[in-house]
N, C-alpha and C positions, 0 to 999 in steps of 0.2 A: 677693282677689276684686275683680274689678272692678265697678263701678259703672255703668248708663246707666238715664236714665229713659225710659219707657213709648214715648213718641214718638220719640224718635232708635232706638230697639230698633224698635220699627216697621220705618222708615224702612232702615236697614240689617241686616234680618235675618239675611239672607244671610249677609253678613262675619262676624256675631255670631254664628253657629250653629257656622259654620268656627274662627273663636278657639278659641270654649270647646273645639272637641272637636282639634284641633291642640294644643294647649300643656295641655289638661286644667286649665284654670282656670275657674271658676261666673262666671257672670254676675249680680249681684242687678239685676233688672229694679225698678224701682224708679214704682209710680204713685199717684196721687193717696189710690186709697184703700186700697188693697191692694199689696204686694209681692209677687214670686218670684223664685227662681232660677233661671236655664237650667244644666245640667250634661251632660258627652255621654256620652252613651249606655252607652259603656266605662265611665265613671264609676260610672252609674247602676247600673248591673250586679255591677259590683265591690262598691258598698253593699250591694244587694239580697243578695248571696253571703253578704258579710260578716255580715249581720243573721239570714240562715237558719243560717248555722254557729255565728252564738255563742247562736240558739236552742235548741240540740239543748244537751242536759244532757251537762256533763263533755267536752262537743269541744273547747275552749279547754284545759283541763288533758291531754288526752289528745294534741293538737298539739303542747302546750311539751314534754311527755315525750316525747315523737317526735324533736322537735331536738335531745335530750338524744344519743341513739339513735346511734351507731359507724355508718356507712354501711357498712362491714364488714359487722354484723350483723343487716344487714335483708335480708329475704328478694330475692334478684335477683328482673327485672319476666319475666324469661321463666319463673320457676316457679310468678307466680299464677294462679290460674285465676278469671278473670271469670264 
């Protein structure tokens, strides 16, 4: 994770929005009395995903039995019915 403080992140926003969400590395904005991160949006999403799925009881255990799973023996996508 890269590092800049408050005024230089200012100053080159732009570039710094483009970093994080090109290469997928946070930026810790770094200022006098408070810190943050920047992270792009993809990122952000992907957490957000991640934190809703390993909320639901038994989705974590029910995904690694999944990978267990013969791609043989899973139902093909043209016979589910949404």
């Amino acid at each position: 994770m890269s590092t800049i403080n408050i005024t230089n992140a200012r100053k080159d926003l732009y570039n710094l929005v483009e970093s994080v969400s090109l290469y997928h590395e946070p930026a810790l904005i770094v200022g006098k009395k408070a810190n943050a991160v920047l992270i792009s949006e993809d990122d952000w999403s992907a957490i957000q995903e991640t934190l809703y799925l390993d909320s639901i009881p038994n989705m974590t255990q029910s995904i690694l039995e999944g990978a267990k799973e013969s791609i043989e023996d899973c139902t093909p996508e043209e016979m589910v019915e949404w």
